[in-house]
C-alpha positions as CSV (number, residue, x, y, z in Angstrom):
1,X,9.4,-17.9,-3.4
2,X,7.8,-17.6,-0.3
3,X,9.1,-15.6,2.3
4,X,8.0,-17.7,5.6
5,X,9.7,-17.0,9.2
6,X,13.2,-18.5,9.1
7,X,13.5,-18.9,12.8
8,X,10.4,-20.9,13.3
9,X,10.7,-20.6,17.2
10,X,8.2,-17.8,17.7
11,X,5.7,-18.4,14.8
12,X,5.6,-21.9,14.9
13,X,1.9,-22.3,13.3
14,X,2.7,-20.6,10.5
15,X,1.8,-23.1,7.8
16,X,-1.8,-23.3,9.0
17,X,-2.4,-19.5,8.6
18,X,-4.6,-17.6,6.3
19,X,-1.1,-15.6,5.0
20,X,0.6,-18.3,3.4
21,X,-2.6,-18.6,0.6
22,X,-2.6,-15.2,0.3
23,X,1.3,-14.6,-0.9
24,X,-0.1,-17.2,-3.7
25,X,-2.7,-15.2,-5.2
26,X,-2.2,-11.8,-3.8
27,X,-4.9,-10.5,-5.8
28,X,-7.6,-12.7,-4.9
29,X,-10.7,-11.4,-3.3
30,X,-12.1,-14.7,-2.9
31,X,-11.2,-15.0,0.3
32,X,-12.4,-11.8,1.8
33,X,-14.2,-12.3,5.4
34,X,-17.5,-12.0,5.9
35,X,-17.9,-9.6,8.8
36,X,-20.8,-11.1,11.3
37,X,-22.2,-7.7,13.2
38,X,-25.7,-7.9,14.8
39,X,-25.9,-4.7,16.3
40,X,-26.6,-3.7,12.7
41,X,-30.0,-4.3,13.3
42,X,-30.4,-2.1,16.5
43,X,-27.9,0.8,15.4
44,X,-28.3,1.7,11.7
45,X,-31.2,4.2,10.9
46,X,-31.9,3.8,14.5
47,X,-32.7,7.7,16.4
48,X,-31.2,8.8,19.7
49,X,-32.4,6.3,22.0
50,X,-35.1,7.9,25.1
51,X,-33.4,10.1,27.6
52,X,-34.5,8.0,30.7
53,X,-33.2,4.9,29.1
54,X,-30.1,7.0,28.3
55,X,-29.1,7.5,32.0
56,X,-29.6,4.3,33.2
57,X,-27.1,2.8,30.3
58,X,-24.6,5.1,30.9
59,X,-24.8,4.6,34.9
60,X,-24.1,1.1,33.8
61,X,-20.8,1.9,31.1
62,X,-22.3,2.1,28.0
63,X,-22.5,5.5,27.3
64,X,-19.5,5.7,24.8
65,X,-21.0,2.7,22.7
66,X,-24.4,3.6,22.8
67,X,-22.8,6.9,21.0
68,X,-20.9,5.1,18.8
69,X,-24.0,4.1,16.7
70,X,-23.7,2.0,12.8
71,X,-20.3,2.8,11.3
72,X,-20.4,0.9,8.4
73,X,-17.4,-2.2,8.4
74,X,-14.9,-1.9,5.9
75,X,-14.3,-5.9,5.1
76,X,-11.4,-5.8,3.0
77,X,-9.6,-4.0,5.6
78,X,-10.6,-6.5,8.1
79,X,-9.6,-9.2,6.1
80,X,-5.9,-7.4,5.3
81,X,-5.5,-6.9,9.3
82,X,-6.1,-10.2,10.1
83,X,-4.1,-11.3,7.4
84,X,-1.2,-9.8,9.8
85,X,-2.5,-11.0,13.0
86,X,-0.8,-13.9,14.8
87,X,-2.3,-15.8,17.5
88,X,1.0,-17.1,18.9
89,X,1.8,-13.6,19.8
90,X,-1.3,-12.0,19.8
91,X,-0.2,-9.1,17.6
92,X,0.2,-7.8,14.2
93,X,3.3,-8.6,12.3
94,X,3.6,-5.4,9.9
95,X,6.8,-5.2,8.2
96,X,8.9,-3.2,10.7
97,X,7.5,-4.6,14.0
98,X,4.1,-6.0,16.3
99,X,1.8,-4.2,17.1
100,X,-1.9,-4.9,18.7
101,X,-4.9,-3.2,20.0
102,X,-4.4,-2.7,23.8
103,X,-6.3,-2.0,26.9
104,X,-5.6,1.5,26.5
105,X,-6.9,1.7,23.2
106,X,-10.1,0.0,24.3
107,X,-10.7,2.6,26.9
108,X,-10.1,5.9,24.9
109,X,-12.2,4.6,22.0
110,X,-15.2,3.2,23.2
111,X,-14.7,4.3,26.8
112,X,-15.4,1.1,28.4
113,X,-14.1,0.3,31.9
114,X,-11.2,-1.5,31.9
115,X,-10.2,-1.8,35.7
116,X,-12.4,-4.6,37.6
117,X,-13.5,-8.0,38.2
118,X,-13.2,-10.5,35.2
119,X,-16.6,-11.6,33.1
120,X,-16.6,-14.9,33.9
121,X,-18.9,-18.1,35.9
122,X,-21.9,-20.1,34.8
123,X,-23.2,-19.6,30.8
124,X,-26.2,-21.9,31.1
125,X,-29.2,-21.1,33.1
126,X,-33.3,-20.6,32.5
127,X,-33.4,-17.9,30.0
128,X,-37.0,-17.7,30.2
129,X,-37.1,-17.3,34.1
130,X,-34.1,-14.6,33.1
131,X,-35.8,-12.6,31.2
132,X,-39.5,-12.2,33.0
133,X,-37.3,-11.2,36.3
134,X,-35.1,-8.4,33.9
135,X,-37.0,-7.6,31.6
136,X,-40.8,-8.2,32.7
137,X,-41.7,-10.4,30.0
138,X,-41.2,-14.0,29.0
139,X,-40.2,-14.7,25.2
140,X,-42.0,-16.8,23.0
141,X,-40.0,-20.1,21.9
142,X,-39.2,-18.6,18.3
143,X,-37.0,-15.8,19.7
144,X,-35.1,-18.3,21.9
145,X,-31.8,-20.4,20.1
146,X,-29.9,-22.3,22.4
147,X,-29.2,-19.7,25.7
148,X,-29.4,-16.9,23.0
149,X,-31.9,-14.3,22.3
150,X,-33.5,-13.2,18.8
151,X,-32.0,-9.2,18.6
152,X,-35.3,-8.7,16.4
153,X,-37.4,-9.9,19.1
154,X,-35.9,-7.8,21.8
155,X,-36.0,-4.3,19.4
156,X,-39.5,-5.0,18.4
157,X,-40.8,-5.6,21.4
158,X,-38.8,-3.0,23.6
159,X,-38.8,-0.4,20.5
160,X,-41.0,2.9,22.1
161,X,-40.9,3.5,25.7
162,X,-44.3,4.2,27.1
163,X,-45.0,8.0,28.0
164,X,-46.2,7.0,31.2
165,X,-43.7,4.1,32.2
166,X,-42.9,4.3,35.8
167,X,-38.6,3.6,36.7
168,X,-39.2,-0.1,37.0
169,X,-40.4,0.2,33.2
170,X,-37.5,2.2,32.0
171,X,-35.0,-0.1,33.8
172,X,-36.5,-2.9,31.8
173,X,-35.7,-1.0,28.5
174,X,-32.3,0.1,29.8
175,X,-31.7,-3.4,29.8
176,X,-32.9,-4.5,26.8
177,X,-31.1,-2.1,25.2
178,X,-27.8,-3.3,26.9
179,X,-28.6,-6.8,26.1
180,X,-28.8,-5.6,22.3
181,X,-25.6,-4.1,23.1
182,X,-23.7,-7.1,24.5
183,X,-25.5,-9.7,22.4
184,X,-24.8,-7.7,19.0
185,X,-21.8,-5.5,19.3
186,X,-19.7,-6.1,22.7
187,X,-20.2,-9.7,23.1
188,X,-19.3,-8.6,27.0
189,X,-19.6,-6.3,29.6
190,X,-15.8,-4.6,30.0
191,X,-13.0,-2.9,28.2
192,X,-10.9,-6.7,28.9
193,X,-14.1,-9.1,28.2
194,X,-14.6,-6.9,25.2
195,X,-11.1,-7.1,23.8
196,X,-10.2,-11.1,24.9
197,X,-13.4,-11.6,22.6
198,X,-11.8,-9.3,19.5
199,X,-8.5,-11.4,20.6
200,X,-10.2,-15.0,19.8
201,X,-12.2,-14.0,16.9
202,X,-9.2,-12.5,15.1
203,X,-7.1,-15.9,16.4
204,X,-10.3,-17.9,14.9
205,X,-10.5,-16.0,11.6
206,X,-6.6,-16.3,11.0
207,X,-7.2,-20.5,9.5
208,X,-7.3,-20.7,5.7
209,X,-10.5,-22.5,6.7
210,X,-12.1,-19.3,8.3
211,X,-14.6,-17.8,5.7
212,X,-16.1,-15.0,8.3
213,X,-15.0,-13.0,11.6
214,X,-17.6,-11.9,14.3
215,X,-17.3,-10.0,18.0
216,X,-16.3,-5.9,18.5
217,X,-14.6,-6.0,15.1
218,X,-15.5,-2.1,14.6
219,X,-12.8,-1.8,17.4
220,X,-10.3,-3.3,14.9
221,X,-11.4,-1.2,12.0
222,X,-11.4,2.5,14.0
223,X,-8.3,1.2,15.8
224,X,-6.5,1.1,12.2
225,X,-8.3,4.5,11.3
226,X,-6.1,5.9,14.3
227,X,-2.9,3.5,13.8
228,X,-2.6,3.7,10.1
229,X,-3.6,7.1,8.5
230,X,-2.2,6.4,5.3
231,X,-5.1,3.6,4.8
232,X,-7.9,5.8,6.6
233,X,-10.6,7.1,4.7
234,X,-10.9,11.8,4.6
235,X,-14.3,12.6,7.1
236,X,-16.5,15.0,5.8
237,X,-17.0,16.4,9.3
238,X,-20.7,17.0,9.2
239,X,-21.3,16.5,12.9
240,X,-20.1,18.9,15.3
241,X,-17.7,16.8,18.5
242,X,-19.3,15.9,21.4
243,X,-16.6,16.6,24.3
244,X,-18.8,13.6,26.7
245,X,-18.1,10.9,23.6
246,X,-15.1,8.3,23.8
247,X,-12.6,9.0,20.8
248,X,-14.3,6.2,18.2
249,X,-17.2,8.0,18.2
250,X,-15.8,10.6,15.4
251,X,-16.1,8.1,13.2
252,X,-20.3,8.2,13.3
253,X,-19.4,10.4,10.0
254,X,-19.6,10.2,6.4
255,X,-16.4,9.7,4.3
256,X,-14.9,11.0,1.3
257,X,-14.7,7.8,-1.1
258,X,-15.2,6.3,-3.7
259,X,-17.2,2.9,-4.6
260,X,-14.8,0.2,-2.9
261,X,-13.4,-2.1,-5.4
262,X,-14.0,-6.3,-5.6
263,X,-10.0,-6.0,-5.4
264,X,-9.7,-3.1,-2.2
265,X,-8.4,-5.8,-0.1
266,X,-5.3,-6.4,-2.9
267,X,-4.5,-2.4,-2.0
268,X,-4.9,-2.6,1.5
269,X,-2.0,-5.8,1.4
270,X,-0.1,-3.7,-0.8
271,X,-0.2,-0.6,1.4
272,X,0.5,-2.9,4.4
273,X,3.2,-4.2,2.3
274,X,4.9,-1.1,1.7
275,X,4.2,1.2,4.4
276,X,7.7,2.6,5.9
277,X,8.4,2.2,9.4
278,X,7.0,5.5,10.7
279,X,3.3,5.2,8.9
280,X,2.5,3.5,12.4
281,X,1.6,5.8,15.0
282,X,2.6,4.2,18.1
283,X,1.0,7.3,20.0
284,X,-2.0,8.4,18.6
285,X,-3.8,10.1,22.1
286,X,-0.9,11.8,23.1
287,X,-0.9,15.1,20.9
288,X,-2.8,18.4,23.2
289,X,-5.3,18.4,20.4
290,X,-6.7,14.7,20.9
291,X,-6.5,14.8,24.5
292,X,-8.6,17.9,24.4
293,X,-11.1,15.7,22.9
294,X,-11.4,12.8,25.3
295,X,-13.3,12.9,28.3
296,X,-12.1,12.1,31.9
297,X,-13.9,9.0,32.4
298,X,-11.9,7.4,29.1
299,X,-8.6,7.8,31.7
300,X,-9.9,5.7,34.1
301,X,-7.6,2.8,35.0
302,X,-5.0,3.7,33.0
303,X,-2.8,2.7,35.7
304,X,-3.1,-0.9,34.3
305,X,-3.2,-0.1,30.6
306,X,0.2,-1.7,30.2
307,X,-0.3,-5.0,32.5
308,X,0.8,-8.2,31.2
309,X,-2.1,-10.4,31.5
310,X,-5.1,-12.8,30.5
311,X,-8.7,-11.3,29.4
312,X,-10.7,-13.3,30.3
313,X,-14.7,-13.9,29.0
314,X,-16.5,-17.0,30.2
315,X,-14.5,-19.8,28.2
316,X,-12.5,-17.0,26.8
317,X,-8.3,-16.3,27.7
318,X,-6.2,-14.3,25.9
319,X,-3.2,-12.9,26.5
320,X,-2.7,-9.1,26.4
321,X,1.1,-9.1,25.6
322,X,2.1,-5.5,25.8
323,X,5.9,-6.6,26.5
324,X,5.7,-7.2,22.7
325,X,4.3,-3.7,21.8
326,X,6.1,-1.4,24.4
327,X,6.4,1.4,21.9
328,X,3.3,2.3,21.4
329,X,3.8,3.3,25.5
330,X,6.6,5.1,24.6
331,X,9.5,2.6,25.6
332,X,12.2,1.7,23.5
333,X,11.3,-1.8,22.1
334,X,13.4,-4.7,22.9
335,X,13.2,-8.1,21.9
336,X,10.3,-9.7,23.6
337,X,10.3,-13.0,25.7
338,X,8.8,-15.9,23.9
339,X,5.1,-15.8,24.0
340,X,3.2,-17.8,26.4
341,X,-0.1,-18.7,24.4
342,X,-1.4,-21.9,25.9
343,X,-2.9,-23.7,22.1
344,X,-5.4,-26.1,24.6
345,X,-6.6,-22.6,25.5
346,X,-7.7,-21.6,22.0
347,X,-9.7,-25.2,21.6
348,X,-12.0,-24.2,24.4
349,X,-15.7,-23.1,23.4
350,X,-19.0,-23.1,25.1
351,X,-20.5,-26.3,23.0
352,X,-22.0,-28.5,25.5
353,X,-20.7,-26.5,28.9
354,X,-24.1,-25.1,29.5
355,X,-23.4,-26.1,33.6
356,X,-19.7,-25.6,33.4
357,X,-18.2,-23.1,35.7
358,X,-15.7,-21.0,33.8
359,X,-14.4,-19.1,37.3
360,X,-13.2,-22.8,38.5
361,X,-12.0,-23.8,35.4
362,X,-10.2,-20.6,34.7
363,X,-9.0,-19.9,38.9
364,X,-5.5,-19.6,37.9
365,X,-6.1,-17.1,35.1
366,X,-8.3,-15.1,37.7
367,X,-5.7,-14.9,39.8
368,X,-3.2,-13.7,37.3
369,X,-5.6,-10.9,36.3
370,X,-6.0,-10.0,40.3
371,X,-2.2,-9.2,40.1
372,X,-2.8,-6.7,37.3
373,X,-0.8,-3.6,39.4
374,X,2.2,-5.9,39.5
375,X,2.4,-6.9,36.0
376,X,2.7,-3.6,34.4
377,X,5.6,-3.4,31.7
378,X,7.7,-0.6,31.2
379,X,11.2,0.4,29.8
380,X,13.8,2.6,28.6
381,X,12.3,5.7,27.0
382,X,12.3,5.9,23.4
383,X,13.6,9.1,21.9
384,X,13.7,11.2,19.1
385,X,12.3,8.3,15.8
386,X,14.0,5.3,17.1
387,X,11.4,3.0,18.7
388,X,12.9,-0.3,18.3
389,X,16.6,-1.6,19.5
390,X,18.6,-2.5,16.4
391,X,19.0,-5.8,17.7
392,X,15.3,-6.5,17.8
393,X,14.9,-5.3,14.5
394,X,17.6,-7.8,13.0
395,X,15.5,-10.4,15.1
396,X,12.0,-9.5,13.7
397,X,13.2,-10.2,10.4
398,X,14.1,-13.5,11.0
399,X,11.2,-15.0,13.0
400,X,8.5,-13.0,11.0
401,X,6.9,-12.9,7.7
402,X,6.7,-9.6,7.1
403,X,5.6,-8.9,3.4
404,X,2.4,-10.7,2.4
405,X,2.1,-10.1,-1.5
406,X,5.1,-11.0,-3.9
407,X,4.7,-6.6,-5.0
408,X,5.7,-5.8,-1.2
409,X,8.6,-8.5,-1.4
410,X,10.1,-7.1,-4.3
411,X,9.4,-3.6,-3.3
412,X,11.6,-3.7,0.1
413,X,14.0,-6.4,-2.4
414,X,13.8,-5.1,-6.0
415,X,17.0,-7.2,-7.0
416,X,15.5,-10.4,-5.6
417,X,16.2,-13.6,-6.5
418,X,15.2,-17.2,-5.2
419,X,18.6,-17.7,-4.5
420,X,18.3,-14.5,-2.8
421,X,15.8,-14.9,-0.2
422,X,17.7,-16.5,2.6
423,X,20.0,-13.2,2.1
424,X,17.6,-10.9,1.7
425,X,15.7,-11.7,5.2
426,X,18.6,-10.7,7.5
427,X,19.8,-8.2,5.9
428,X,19.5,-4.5,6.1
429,X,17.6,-2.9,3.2
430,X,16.2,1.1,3.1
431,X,12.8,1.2,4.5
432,X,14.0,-0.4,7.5
């Protein structure tokens, strides 16, 4: 028995995802992702970076990452998230509603800007005339791949700042240190770049085909942390807060856990499985005490936090659908519009458009985004515990799949039958 949307009209790819294989071996750990991170090798072990390099990366946004340092990826949790994630909708379908990672949570978390222009234009270009006029220096041909540079080649060879460099020196580091920044953790240079990345990876690594997941994926990992507490791992709080850091960086700690298990990402479905429909915090930065613990500069442009539009990165556009998630803005969640994912859009990459001019090809998009202030979604205050109409909770359970592993099926259904299961997914049960 397999308990597969049975209104196919919103998930209507839902034979070629990752979930399906999983509800047939729930215990597998075969199939756990493989989590791609470069900024491994500039972050972990790595000291506070120089002072005068310090000011010019956080004159240029990066202040919140740069303090957000090597937190160590929890794959098995990855791969149970993404398990959930659906690119038609661009959200996670947990058994009791969406939800996603928003602009909002991008901002208080990292602290990246999220008003602006988009990241977008011409990829190719001379990377070796590029990098003597930034940098000062022209690589060698082994630390050059394609358009890309070798993050070895650029923390070797920018790794001590001079005790006599003059600004033009330290500008030169500042950006190499960026570079490492964008080429290993961001993959861009904004809070929407940054999250339309997160947004395609996840789509990417949702095929029964995908074997590893790469981009800002520590934003998926500390997002849960704050989401999901009932799946987060106890700090030891050995470092003392820094009021000037974005929210994520409290988690630059060390935890409270045990050796993870070959089978960890078996609990994390189960817990996912079984969570009730309040384990969700739909709020999280809302409490006096964690607002007393973000800086200023993490509220900036959260007058388009809840705009309906396309993030765009180079060949990159992906929906931010926050008419899907409106509780976790405090509104009352009806039942959404259908989505409107263009599929063409997620076949788009940057093999062979080294001269291709992604603003162009992308004007319409661009022009969306430029009409962020009038796309903002809101909606009737939710009150009290209710945070979903009843009506779009009977609707949920008929165009999602909302248990993953035959345990939480029978959990939510413990008379079950096969018989049963058309029943069973309209019907009202007690964790609902």
């Amino acid at each position: 028995m397999d308990p597969a949307p049975i209104d196919r009209s919103v998930l209507h790819h839902h034979d070629d995802h990752r979930s399906v294989r999983v509800f047939k071996a729930p215990q597998s750990a075969e199939h756990v992702l493989k989590c791609r991170r470069r900024e491994a090798v500039i972050t972990r072990g790595r000291c506070e970076i120089h002072p005068r390099i310090a000011e010019y990366v956080s004159q240029a946004g990066f202040y919140g990452v740069m303090k957000l340092g090597f937190i160590q990826l929890d794959w098995h949790l990855v791969t149970a998230l993404v398990e959930r994630w659906r690119p038609e909708t661009h959200t996670f379908h947990l058994p009791h509603g969406e939800v996603t990672i928003t602009l909002q949570d991008v901002s208080i978390l990292l602290g990246l800007a999220v008003d602006g222009e988009v990241v977008s234009g011409v990829v190719g270009g001379n990377i070796y005339t590029d990098c003597e006029r930034l940098l000062g220096v022209v690589p060698p041909d082994r630390a050059i791949k394609g358009s890309t540079l070798n993050l070895q080649w650029l923390v070797t060879t920018f790794s001590d700042l001079p005790v006599d460099a003059d600004d033009i020196t330290v500008q030169r580091y500042a950006r190499a240190y960026i570079l490492q920044l964008i080429g290993g953790f961001l993959f861009a240079t904004g809070a929407s770049a940054t999250l339309a990345w997160l947004y395609r990876e996840m789509c990417r690594a949702t095929l029964p085909s995908a074997h590893e997941i790469a981009g800002p994926v520590i934003l998926l990992q500390i997002w849960a942390w704050e989401r999901l507490p009932f799946i987060t791992p106890k700090r030891k709080l050995h470092t003392a807060w820094d009021p000037s850091c974005p929210l994520g960086v409290r988690w630059r700690d060390d935890f409270i856990v045990k050796e993870i298990s070959p089978h960890a990402v078996h609990w994390y479905r189960q817990q996912l499985d079984m969570m009730s429909p309040h384990q969700f915090i739909c709020m999280p930065y809302n409490t006096d005490r964690v607002i007393a613990l973000i800086p200023a500069y993490c509220f900036r442009g959260r007058h388009i936090w809840g705009a309906k539009v396309p993030l765009i990165c180079f060949h990159i556009v992906e929906y931010h659908m926050v008419d899907r998630v409106i509780h976790q803005y405090g509104y009352l969640q009806p039942i959404p519009v259908n989505p409107e994912v263009d599929d063409l859009l997620h076949k788009i990459d940057l093999r062979g458009r080294g001269t291709t001019d992604f603003r162009a090809l992308h004007a319409h998009y661009i022009e969306y985004w430029a009409m962020r202030r009038q796309t903002i979604v809101t909606g009737e205050p939710s009150y009290g515990h209710a945070s979903h109409t009843l009506a779009y909770t009977e609707w949920y359970r008929r165009i999602s799949r909302r248990y993953l592993t035959p345990h939480g099926l029978g959990h939510a259904y413990p008379t079950l039958t096969h018989s049963d299961h058309s029943t069973a997914s309209t019907s009202s049960h007690s964790h609902t």
